[in-house]
Structures are given as C-alpha cells and as structure tokens.
C-alpha positions in Angstrom: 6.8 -54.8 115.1 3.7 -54.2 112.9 3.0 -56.7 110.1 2.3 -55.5 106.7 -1.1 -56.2 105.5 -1.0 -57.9 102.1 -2.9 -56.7 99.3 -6.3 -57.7 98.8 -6.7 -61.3 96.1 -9.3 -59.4 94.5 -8.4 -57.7 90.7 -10.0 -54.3 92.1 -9.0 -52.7 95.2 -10.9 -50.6 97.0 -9.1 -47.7 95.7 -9.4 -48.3 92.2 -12.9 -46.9 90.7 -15.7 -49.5 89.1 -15.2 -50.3 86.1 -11.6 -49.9 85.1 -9.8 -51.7 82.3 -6.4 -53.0 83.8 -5.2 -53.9 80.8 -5.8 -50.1 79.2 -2.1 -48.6 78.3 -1.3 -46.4 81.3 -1.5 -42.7 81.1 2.0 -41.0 81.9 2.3 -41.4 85.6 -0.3 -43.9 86.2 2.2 -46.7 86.9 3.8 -44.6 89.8 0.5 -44.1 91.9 0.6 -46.0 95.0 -2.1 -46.7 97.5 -1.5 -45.5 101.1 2.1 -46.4 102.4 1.5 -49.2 105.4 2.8 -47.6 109.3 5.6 -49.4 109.1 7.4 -51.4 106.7 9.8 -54.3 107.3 12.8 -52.9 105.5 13.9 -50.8 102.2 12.3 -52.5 99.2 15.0 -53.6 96.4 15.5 -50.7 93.7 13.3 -50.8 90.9 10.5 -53.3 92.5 7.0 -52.2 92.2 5.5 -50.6 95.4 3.9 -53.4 97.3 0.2 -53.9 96.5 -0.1 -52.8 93.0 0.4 -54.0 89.4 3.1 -52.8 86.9 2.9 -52.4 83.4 5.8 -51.5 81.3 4.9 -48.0 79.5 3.0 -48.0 76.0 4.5 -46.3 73.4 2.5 -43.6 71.9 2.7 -43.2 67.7 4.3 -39.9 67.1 2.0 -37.8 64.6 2.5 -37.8 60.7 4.3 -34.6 59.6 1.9 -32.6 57.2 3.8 -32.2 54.1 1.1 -32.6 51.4 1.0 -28.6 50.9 4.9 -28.2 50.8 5.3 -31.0 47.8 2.3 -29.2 46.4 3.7 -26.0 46.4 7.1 -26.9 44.8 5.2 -29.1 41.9 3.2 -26.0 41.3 6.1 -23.3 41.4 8.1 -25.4 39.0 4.8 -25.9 36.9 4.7 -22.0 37.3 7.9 -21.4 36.0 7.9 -23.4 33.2 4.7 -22.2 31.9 5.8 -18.6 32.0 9.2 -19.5 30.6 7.2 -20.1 27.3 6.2 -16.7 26.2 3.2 -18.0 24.5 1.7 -20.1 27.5 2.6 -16.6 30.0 -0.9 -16.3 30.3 -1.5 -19.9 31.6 1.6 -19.3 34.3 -0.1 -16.6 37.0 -2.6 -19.5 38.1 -0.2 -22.4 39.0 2.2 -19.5 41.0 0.0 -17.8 42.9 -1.2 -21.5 44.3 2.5 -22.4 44.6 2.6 -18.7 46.6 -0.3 -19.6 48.7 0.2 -23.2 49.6 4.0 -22.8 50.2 3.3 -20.2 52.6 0.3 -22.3 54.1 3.0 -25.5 54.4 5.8 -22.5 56.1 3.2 -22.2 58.4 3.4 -25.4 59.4 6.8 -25.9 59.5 6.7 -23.1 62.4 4.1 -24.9 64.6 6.2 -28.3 64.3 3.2 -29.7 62.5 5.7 -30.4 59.1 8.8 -31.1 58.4 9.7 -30.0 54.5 10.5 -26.7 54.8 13.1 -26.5 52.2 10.1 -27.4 49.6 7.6 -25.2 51.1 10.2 -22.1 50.9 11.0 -23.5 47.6 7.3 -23.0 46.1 7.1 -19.8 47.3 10.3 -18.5 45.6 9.5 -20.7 42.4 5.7 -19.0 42.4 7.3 -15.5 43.2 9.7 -15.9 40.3 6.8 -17.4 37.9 4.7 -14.5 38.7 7.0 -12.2 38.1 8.0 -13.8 35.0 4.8 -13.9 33.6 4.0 -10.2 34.6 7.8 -9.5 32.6 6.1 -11.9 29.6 2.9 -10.5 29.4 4.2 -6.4 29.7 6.7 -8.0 26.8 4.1 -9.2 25.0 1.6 -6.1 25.5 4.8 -3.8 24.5 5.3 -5.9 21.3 2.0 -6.1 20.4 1.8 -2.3 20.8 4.9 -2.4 18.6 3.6 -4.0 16.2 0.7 -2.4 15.7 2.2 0.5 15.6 4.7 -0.7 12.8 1.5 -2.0 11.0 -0.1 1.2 11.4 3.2 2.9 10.1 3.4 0.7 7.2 -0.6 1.5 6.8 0.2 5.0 7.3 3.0 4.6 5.1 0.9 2.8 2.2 -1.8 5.4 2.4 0.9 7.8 1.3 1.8 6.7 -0.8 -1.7 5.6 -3.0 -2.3 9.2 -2.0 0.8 10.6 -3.6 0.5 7.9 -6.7 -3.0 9.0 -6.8 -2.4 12.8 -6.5 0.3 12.1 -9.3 -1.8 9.9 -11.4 -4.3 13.1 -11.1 -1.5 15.1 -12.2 -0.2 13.1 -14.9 -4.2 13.1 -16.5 -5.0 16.5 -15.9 -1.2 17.6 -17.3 -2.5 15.1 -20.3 -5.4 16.3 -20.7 -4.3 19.8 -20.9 -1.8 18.3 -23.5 -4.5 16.9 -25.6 -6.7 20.2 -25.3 -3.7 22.0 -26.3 -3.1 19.6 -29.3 -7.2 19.7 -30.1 -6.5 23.7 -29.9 -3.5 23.5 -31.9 -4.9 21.5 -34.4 -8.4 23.3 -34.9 -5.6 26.1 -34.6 -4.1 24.8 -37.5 -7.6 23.7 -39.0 -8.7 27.5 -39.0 -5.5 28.4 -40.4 -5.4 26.1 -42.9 -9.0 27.1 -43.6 -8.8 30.7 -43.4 -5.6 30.1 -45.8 -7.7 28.3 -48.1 -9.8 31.0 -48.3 -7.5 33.3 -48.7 -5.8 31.5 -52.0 -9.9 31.5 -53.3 -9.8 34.9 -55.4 -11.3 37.1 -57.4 -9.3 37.9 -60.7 -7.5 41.0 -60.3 -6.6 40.1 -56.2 -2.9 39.0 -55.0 -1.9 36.3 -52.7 1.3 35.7 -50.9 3.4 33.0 -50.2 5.2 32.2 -46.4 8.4 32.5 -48.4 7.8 35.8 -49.4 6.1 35.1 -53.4 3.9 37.3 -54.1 1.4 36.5 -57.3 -1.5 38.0 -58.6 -3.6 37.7 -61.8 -5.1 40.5 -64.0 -8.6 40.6 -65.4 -8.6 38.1 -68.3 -8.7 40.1 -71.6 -9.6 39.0 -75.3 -7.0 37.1 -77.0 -6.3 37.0 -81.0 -4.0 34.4 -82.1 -1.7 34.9 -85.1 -0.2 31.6 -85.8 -1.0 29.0 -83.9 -0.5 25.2 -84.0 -3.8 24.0 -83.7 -6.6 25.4 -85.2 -9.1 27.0 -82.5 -12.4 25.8 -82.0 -15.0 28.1 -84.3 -17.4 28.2 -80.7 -15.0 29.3 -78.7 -14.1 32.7 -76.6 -10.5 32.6 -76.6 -9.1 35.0 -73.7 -5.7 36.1 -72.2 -4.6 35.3 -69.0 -1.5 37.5 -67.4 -0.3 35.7 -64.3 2.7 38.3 -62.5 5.0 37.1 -59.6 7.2 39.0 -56.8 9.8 37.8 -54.9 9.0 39.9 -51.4 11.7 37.7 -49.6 15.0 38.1 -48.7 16.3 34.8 -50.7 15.9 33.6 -54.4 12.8 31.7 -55.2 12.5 29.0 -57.6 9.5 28.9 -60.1 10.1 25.3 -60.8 6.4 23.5 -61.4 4.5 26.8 -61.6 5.2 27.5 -65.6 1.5 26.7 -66.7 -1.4 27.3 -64.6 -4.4 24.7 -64.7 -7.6 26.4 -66.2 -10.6 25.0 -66.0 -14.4 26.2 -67.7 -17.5 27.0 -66.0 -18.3 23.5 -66.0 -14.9 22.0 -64.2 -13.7 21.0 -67.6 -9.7 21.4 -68.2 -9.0 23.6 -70.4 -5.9 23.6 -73.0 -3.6 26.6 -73.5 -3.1 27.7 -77.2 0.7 27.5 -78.9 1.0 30.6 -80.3 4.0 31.3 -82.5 3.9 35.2 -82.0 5.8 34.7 -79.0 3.3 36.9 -77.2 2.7 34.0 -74.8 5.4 33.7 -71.9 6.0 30.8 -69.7 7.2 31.1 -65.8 10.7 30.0 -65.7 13.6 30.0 -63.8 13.6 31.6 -60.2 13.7 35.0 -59.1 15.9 36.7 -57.0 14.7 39.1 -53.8 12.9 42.1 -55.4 12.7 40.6 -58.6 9.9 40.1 -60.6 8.2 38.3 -63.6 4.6 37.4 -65.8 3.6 34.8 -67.7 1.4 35.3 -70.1 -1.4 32.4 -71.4 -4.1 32.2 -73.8 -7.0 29.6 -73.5 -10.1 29.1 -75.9 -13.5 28.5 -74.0 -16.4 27.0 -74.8 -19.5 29.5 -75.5 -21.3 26.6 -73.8 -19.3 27.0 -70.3 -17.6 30.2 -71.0 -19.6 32.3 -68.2 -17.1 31.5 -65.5 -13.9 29.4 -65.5 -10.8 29.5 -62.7 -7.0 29.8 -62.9 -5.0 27.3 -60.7 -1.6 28.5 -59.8 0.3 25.9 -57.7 3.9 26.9 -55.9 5.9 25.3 -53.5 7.3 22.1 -52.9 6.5 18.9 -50.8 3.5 19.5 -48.1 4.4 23.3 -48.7 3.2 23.1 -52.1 -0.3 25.1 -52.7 -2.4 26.3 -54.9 -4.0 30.0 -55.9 -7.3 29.7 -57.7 -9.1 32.9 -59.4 -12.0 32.9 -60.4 -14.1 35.2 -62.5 -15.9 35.8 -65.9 -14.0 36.6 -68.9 -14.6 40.2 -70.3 
C-alpha cells in the first residue's frame, strides 16, 4: 500500500509560480485547482474537505457595478422643464432647448437601460415623451404665436387701411365742402357785383335828361317835360326880383296790372346849379297841381310845379322824384338847363 506524500512545509510549492500573493482574493475557479492526484490514496476524502495539499479560501465577493442613471434623471428634470416652459406661451421660445436635451439624453439613458448598464427606464422613457410633447408644444406656441402676430398685423393694417380711408374720404370731402364753398362765395361775389352793376346801371338809368322817362319794377312809368317859363298870378310869397322862375310838369303812368299809390311822391326836391334846395311857389291860380292819390292800371296823372331860381345858379338845377316804399324806395333825378 503506497503512502501518500505530505505536502511540502514550505508557503510555495513547486507548482505555484514566484511571486504570488496567497492572500490575493481568488479568481473564480482558483480555489478548485489541485496539484497532481497522488497513485493511490488511502480512502475517499470526507465531502467538502479541501483536496489534500493545498490551501482554501472562502470566495471574495465581487462589488456589483453602479447602475448609470445620471442621464435618465436628467432627462425627466429637463422634459418637465421643457414642458413647463412651452406651457407659458410667452417663454415658447425658451422651451425647444431644455426638450430636445430631454429627447437626446433620454434616449442616450434607453440606451443604457438595453445594455443592462441602468436601471431607470421608466424616467428615461419619461424624458423622451415629456421632450417630445414640449417640442411639439412649443412648435404649436410659436405657429400660434406667428399666426397671431400675422393676425394682428393684419388687423392693424386693416384698421391703418381703414383710417387712411377714411382721412382720404374726410379729406376728399373737406375738398368738396371748400371747393362747393368757394363756388358759393364766387357765386355770392358774382351775385353781388351782379347786383352792384345792376344797381349801378339802375342808377344810371334814373340820371336823366329833362324830357326822358323812367320806369318803375312795379310798372310806374314817369317822365318830366322840358321846364318852361312860369308867371305867377297870386302868389303867397312875394318872388325874389333876381330870380328865373320856371315850370316844372312831372307826368306818371301806371304800366302795371295793379293800382299804384303816389303816397310820398306829391312834391319833387329841386335843387339849383349850385346843390341849393330850392322852394316851390304857392300859387293861388290853381295852375299848380300836386301828385295825389294812386292810380289805377292804365291810368294816368301830372303834377305840375313852379320854382324861382337864382340868376346866380340858374344855368342848371335837377328835379328829384322819389317813389316807392321801404328799400324799394328810389329816386328819378333830371337834370337840365331851364329854357
């Protein structure tokens, strides 16, 4: 029966290489290695008892690596950032930036969920839907916000539109308004100078010679005769000894169609060569007439006047026959040298 040889005292064996640390943890394995099996062996060695000849060591345990979670956590905090930023329609514009990272490092973290290097793959996929749904938010926020600010500028360009029609049409009517008043006043200035030259050319026409008829708008149609010598029988004052007296004849028509009232126009206004009044002799003879009365259509009558002029202002003198009443009231004036 062959003895078993006993393992050598010495810490290294020959099989073991120089240099080794026996108190290194064992690689997986290493505690199983044997050295060669002896020929024969005295019996079956109890269950679980190291092989004869070399050292155990229980297993070490090796730390299990930390998951890699940073970018999932990072990706949620940013989608939520994300969506909150584009949820406020005046930060849309800040939002994009926070969801696309929340895109990019959720998808980086899913990434390592599948290769068993992380374990937070609810957050991961949450960051990725919360950047998704930012994004798309702010693209909705900023097309509403492009759409309404093209709204708006279109209202404002309405209203601008709207404005500038209307100064237009206040100004085209303003234009209107002066050039229709200033044709009003050109045909008032017209009117009046109208008027003026009527008035004027009327004037003219009631300036006469002795012997020439004028008539009224009414229809009264007068006219003096050439102014004769006068000899006054009785009379109530005496006549001045250097004096012409003369005879004035005054005859009016009624052209019209209605009676005509000679009311005011009895006695003429005579005046001498001078512009001195003249005053009409009383003469009992009942030669002398006065204008009385009114006269009906076709009818007509004369008054006659007598008048003593000075020798001194006796080369021309004027008859002044006023008719009418109110503003209608005018004047006839002859003028001539007595005979």
């Amino acid at each position: 029966m062959t003895v078993p040889v006993p393992p050598d005292s010495s810490p290294q064996s020959a099989e073991e290489p120089a240099g080794t640390n026996p108190w290194a943890p064992l690689d997986p394995g290493q505690g199983e290695a044997a050295v060669p099996a002896p020929a024969t062996a005295p019996g079956p060695a109890p269950a679980g008892a190291p092989a004869p000849g070399v050292p155990y060591w229980p297993p070490y345990p090796i730390p299990a690596p930390q998951p890699r979670n940073g970018l999932g956590i990072a990706a949620m905090v940013l989608g939520i950032v994300g969506v909150a930023l584009s949820l406020a329609v005046i930060l849309f514009w800040l939002s994009w930036l926070p969801a696309l990272l929340a895109v990019v490092f959720g998808a980086i973290g899913l990434g390592y969920v599948r290769k068993g290097l992380a374990t937070n793959r609810a957050m991961a996929l949450a960051g990725v839907i919360l950047g998704v749904t930012g994004l798309l938010v702010s693209v909705g926020a900023g097309v509403f916000v492009v759409a309404r600010v093209h709204e708006v500028n279109e209202e404002r360009q309405a209203e601008a539109d709207a404005a500038r029609a209307r100064f237009e049409a206040a100004t085209k009517a303003a234009e209107e308004r002066a050039a229709k008043e200033r044709e009003r006043i050109e045909a008032e200035r017209k009117r009046i100078e109208a008027e003026q030259e009527k008035a004027a050319a009327d004037e003219r026409a009631r300036r006469l010679p002795f012997g020439q008829s004028y008539t009224y708008e009414d229809g009264l149609k007068v006219a003096t005769a050439a102014p004769e010598p006068y000899s006054p029988l009785r009379t109530v004052f005496e006549p001045p000894k250097d004096a012409k007296i003369i005879q004035v004849k005054i005859t009016v028509v009624n052209t019209g169609s209605q009676e005509l009232s000679l009311y005011g126009s009895g006695l003429p206004i005579v005046r001498d060569a001078k512009g001195n009044l003249v005053f009409s002799l009383i003469d009992g003879s009942e030669r002398l007439k006065l204008l009385t009365g009114s006269l009906a259509p076709g009818q007509e009558a004369t008054g006659v006047y007598a008048y003593a002029l000075p020798n001194s202002a006796a080369d021309q003198f004027s008859v002044d026959f006023t008719y009418g009443t109110g503003r209608q009231r005018k004047n006839v004036i002859w003028t001539g040298s007595p005979s």
